[in-house]
Structure formats: C-alpha cells, structure tokens
PDB file of N, CA, C and O in Angstrom:
ATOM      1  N   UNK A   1     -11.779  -8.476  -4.924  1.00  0.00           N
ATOM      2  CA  UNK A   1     -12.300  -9.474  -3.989  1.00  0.00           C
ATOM      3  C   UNK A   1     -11.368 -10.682  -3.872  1.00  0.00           C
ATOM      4  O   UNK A   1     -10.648 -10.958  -4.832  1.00  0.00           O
ATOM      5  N   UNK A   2     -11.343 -11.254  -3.009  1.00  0.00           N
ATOM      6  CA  UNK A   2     -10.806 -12.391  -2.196  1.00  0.00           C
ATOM      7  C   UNK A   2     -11.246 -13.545  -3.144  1.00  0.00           C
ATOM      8  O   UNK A   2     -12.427 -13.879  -3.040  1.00  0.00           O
ATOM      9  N   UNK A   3     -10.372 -14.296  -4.177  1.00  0.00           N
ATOM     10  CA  UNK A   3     -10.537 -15.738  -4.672  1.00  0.00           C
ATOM     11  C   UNK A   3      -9.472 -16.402  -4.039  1.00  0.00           C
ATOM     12  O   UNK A   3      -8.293 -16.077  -3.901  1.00  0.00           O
ATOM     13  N   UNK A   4     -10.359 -17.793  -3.535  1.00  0.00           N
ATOM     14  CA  UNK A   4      -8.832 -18.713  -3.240  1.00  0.00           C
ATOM     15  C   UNK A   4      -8.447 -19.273  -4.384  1.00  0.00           C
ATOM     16  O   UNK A   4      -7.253 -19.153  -4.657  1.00  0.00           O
ATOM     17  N   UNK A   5      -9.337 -20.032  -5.359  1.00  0.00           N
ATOM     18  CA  UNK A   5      -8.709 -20.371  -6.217  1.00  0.00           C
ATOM     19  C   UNK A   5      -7.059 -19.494  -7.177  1.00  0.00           C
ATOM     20  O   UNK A   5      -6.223 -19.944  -7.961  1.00  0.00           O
ATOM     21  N   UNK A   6      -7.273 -18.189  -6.580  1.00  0.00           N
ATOM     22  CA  UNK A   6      -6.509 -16.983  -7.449  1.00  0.00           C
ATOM     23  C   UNK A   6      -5.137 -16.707  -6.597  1.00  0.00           C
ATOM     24  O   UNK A   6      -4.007 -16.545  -7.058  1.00  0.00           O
ATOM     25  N   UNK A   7      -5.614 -16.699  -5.000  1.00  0.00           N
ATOM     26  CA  UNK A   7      -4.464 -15.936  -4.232  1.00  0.00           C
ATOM     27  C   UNK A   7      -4.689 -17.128  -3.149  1.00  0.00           C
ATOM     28  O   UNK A   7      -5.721 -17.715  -2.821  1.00  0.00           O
ATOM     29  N   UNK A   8      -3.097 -17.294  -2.636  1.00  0.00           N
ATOM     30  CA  UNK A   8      -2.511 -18.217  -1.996  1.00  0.00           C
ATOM     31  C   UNK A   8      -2.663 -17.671  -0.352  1.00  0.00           C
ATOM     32  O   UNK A   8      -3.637 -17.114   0.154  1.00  0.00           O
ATOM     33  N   UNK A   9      -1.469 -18.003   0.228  1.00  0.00           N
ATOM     34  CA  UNK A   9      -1.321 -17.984   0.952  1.00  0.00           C
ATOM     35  C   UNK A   9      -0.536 -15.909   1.854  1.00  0.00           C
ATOM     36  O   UNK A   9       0.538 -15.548   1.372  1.00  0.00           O
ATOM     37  N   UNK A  10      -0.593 -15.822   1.954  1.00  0.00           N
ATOM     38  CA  UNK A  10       0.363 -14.219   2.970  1.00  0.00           C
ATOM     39  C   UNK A  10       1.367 -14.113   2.177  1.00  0.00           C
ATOM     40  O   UNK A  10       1.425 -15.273   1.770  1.00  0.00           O
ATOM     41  N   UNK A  11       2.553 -13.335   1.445  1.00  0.00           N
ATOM     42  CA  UNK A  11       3.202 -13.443   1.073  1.00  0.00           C
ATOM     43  C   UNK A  11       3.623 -11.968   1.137  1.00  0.00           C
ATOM     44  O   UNK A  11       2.782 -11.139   0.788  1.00  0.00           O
ATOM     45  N   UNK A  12       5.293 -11.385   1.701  1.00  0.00           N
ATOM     46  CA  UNK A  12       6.139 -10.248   1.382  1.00  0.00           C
ATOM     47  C   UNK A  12       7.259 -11.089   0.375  1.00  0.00           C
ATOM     48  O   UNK A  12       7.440 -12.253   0.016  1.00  0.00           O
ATOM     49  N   UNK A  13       8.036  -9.437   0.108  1.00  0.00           N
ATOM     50  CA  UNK A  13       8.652  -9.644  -1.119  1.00  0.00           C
ATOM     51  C   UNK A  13       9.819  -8.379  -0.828  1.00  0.00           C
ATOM     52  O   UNK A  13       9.560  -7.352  -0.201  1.00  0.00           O
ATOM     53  N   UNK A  14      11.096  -8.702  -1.411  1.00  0.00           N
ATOM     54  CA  UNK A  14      12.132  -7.232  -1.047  1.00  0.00           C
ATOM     55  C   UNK A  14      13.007  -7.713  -2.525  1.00  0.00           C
ATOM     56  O   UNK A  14      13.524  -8.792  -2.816  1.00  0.00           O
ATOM     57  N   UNK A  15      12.932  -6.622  -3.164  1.00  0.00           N
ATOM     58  CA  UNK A  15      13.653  -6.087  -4.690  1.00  0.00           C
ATOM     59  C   UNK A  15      14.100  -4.907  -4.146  1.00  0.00           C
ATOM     60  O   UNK A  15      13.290  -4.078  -3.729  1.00  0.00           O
ATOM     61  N   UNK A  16      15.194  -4.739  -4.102  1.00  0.00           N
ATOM     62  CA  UNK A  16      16.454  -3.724  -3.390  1.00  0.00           C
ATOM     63  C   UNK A  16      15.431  -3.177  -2.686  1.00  0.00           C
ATOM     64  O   UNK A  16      14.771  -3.931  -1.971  1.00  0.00           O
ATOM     65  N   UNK A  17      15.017  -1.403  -2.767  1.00  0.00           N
ATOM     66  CA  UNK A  17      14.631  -1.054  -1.791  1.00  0.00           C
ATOM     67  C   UNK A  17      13.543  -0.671  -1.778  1.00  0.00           C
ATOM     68  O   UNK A  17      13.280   0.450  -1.343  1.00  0.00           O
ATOM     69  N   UNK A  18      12.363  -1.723  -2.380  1.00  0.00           N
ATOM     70  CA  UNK A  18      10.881  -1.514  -2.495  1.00  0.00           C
ATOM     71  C   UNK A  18      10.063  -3.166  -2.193  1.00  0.00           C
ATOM     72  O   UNK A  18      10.304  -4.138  -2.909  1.00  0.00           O
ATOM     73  N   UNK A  19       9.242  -3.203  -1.191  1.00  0.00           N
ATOM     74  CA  UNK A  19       9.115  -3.956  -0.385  1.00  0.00           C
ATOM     75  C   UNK A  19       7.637  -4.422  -1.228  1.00  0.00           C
ATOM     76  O   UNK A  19       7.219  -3.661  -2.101  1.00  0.00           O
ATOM     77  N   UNK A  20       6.934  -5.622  -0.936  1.00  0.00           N
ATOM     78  CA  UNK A  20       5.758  -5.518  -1.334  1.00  0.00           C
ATOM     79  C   UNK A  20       5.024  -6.596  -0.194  1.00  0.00           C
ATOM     80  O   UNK A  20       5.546  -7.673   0.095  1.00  0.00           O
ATOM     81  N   UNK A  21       4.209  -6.293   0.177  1.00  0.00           N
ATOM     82  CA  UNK A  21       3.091  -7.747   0.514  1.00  0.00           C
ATOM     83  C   UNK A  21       1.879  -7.561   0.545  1.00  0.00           C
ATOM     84  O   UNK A  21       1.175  -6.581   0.785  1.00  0.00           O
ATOM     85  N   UNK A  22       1.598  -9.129   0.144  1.00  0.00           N
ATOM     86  CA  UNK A  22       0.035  -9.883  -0.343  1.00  0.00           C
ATOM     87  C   UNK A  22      -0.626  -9.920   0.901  1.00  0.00           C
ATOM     88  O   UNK A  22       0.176 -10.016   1.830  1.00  0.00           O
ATOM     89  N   UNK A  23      -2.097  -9.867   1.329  1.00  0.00           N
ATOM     90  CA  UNK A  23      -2.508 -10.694   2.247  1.00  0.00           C
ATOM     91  C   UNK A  23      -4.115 -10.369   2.281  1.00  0.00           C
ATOM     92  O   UNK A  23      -4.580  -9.509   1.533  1.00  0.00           O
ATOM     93  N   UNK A  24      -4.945 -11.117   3.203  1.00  0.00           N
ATOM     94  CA  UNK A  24      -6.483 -11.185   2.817  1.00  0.00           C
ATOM     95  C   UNK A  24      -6.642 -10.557   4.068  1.00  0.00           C
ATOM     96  O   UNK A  24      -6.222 -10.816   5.196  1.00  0.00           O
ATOM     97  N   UNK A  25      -7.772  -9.141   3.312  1.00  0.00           N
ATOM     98  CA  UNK A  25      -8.395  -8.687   4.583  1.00  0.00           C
ATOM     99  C   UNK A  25     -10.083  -8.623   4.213  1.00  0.00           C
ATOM    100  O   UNK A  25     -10.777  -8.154   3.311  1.00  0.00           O
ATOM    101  N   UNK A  26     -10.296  -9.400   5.499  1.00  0.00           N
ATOM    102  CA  UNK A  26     -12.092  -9.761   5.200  1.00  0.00           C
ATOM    103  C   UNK A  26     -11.771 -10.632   3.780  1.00  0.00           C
ATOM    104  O   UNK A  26     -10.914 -11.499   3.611  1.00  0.00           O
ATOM    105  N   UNK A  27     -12.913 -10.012   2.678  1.00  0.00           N
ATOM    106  CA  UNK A  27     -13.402 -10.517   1.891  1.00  0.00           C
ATOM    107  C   UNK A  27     -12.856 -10.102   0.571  1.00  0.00           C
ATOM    108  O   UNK A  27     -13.257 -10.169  -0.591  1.00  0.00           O
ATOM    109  N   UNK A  28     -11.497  -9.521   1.338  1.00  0.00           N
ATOM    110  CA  UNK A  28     -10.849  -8.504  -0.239  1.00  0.00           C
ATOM    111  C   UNK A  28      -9.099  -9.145  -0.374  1.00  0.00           C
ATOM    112  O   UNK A  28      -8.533  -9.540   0.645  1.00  0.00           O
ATOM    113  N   UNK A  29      -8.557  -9.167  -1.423  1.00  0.00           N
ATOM    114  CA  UNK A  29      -7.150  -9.360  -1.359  1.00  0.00           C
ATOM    115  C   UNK A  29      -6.528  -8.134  -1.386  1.00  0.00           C
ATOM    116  O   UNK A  29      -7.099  -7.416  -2.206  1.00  0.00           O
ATOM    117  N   UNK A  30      -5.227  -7.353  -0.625  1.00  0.00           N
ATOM    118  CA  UNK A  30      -4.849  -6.567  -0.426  1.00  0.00           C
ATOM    119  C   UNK A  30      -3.468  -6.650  -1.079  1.00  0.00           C
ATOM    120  O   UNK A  30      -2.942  -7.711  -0.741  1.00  0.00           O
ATOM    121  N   UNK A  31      -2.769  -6.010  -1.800  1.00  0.00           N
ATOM    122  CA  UNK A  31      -1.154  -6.281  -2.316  1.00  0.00           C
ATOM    123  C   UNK A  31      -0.775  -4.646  -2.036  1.00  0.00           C
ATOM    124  O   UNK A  31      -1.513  -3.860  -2.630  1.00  0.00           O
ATOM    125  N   UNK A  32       0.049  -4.189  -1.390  1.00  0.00           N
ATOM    126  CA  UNK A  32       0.464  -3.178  -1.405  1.00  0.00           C
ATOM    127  C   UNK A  32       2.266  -2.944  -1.409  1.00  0.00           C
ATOM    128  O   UNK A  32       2.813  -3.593  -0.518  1.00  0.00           O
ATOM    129  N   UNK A  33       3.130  -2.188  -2.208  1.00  0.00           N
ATOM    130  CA  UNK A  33       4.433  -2.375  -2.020  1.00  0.00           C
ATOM    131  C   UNK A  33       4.514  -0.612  -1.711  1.00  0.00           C
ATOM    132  O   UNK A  33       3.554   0.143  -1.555  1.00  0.00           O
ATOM    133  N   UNK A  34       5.931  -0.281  -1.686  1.00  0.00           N
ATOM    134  CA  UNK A  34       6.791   1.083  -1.638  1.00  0.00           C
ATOM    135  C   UNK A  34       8.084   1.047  -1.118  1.00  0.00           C
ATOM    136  O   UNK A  34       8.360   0.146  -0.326  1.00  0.00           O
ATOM    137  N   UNK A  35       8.602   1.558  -1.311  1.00  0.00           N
ATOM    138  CA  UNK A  35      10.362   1.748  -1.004  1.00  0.00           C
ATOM    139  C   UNK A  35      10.150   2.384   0.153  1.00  0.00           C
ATOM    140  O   UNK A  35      10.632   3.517   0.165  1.00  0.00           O
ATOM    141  N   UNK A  36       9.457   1.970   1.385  1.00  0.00           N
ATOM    142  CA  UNK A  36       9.543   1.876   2.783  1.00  0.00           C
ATOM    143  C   UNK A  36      10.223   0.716   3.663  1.00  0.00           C
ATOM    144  O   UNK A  36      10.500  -0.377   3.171  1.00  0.00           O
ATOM    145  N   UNK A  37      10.495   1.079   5.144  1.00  0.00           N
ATOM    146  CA  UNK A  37      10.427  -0.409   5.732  1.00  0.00           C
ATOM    147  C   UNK A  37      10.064  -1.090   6.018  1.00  0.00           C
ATOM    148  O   UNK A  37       9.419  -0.603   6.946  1.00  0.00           O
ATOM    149  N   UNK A  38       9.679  -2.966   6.036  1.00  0.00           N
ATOM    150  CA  UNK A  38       8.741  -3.672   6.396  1.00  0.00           C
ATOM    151  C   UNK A  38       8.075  -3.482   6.823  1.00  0.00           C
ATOM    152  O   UNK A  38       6.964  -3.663   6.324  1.00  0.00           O
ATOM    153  N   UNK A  39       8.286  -2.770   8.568  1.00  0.00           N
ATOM    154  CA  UNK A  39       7.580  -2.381   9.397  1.00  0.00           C
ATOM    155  C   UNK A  39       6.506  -1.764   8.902  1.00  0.00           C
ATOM    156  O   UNK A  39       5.350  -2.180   8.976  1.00  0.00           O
ATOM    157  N   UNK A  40       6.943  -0.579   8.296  1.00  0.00           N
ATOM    158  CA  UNK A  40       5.746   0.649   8.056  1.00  0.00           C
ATOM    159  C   UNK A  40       4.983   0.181   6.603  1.00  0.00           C
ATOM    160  O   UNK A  40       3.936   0.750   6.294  1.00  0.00           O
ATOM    161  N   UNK A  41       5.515  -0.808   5.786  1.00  0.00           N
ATOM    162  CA  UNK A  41       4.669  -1.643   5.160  1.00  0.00           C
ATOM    163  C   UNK A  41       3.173  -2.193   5.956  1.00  0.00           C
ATOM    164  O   UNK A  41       1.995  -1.844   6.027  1.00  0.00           O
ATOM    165  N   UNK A  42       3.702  -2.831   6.265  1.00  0.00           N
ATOM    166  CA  UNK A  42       2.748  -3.956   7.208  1.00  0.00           C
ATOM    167  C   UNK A  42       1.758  -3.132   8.333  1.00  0.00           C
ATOM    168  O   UNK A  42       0.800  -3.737   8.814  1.00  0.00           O
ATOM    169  N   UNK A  43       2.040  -1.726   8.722  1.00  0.00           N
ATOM    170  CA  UNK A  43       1.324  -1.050   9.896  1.00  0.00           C
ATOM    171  C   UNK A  43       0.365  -0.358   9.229  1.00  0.00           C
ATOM    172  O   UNK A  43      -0.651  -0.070   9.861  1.00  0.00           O
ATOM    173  N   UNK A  44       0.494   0.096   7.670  1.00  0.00           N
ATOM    174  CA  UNK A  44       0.105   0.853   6.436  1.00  0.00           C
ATOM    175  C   UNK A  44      -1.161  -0.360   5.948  1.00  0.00           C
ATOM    176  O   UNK A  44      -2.361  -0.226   5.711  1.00  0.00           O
ATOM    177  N   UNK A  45      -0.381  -1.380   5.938  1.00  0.00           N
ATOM    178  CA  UNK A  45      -1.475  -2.259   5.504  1.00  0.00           C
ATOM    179  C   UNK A  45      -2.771  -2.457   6.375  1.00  0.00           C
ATOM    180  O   UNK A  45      -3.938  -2.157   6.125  1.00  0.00           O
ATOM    181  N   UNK A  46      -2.104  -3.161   7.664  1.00  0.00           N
ATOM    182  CA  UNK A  46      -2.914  -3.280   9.073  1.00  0.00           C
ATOM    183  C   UNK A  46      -4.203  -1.956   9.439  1.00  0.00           C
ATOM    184  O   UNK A  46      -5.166  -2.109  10.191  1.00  0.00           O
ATOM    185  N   UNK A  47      -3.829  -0.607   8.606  1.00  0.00           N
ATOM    186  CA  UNK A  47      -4.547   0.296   9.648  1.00  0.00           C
ATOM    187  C   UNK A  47      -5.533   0.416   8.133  1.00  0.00           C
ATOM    188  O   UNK A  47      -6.502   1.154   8.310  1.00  0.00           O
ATOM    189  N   UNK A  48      -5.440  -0.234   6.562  1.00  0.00           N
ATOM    190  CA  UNK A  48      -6.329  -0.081   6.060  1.00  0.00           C
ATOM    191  C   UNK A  48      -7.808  -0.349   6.085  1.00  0.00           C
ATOM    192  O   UNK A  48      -7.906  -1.548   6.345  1.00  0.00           O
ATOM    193  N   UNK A  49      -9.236   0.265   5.918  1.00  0.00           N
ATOM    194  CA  UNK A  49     -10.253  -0.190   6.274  1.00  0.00           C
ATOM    195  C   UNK A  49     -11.235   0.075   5.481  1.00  0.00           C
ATOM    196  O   UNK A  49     -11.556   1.261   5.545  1.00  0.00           O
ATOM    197  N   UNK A  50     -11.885  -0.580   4.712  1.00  0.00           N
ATOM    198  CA  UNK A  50     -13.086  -0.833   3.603  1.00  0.00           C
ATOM    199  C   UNK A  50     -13.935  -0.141   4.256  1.00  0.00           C
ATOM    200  O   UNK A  50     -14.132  -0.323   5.458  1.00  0.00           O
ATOM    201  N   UNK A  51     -14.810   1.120   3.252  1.00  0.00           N
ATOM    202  CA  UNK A  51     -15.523   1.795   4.255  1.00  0.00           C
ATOM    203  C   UNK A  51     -16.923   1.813   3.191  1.00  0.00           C
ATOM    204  O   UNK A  51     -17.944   2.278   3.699  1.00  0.00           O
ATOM    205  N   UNK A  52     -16.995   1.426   2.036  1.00  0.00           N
ATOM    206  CA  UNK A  52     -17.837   1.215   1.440  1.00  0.00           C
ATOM    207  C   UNK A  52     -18.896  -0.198   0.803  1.00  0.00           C
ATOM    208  O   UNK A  52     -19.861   0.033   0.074  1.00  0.00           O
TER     209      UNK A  52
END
C-alpha cells in the first residue's frame, strides 16, 4: 500500500542495462525494474491492474 510518509515522489533509475521505476497507482506503490527499455518499462507498468 501507498504511504506518503514512506514513498516520495515518481522516480526511474538506469544501472547499465536494468532499468527500474517507482510510482503510485491508486492506493498501492508500484516499483518494478528489468533489463528492458524505458519505454516497455513504463507501458508494463501503465497496463498493470489490481484486480482483487
């Protein structure tokens, strides 16, 4: 779950060739990385959806 006191602001990250980013969806904090490209980082993240 989503604390502000805990998690800041949006945040990516690149360590040679494994990418990572932070960000709040709804009521949850999301961090996901992989040795993909930004792009397909961020579209991977975008199409995730809480179904429970």
């Amino acid at each position: 779950p989503f604390d502000p006191q805990r998690h800041g602001t949006e945040k990516s990250a690149v360590t040679g060739a494994t990418h990572s980013l932070s960000r709040r969806i709804g009521s949850y904090w999301l961090t996901a990385l992989g040795e993909v490209p930004p792009a397909t980082l961020k579209r991977f993240a975008s199409a995730l959806e809480r179904t429970r």
